[in-house]
C-alpha positions in Angstrom: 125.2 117.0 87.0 125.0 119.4 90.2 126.0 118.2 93.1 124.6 120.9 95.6 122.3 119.4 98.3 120.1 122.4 98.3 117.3 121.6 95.9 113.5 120.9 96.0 113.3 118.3 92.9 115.3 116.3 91.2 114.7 115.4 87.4 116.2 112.2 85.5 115.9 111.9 81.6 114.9 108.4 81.0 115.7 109.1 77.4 117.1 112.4 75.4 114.6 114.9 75.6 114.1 119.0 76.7 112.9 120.5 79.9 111.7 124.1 80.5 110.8 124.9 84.1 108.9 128.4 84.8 107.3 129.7 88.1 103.3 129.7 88.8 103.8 133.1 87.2 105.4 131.7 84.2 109.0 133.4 84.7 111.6 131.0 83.0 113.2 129.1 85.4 115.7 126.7 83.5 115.9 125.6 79.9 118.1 121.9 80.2 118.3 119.4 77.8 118.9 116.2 79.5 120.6 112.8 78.1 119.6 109.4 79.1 120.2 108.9 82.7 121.4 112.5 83.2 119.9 114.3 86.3 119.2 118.1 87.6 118.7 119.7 90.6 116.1 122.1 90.7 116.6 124.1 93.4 113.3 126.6 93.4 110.6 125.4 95.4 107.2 125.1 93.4 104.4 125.6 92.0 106.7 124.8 89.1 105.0 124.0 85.5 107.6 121.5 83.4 107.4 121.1 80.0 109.0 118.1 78.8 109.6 117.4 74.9 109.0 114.0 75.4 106.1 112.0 77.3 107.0 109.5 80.1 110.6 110.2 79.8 111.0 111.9 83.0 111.3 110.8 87.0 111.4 113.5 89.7 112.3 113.3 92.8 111.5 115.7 95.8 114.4 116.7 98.3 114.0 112.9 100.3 114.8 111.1 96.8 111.1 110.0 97.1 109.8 109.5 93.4 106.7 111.8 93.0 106.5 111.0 89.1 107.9 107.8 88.0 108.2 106.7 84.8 106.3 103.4 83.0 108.1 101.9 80.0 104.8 99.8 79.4 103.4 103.6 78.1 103.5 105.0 74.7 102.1 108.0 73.4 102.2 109.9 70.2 102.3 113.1 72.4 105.2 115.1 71.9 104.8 117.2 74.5 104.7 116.4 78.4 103.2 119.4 80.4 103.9 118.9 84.8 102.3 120.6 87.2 104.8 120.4 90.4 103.3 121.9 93.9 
């Protein structure tokens, strides 16, 4: 987990899954693979594209800790891939 304060989102894996973060041009940003519970701080600021190998198994957070995707146990998909769009 990184500790530094200096970030624009926050990510927490609600349940094992893989995150790839590129720039509106599509440079790679960060390829993490989170655990259950694990966060990461993403320190670029966006528009940032996610995309998560599993559906509804990630919160984010902006810099204030206020949730700007939360995540809803009551949803299922057979999606295997989540694709974000961050501003």
């Amino acid at each position: 987990q990184d500790t530094d304060s200096g970030y624009h989102f926050k990510l927490k894996g609600m349940r094992e899954l893989s995150v790839w973060i590129q720039d509106e041009k599509g440079n790679e940003i960060a390829w993490k693979r989170l655990s259950r519970n694990e966060e990461f701080l993403v320190k670029e600021s966006g528009p940032l594209t996610l995309t998560c190998s599993a559906t509804n198994a990630l919160i984010i957070y902006d810099n204030q800790e206020k949730i700007i995707r939360n995540f809803d146990p009551r949803l299922s998909s057979d999606n295997r891939i989540d694709i974000i769009r961050l501003p």
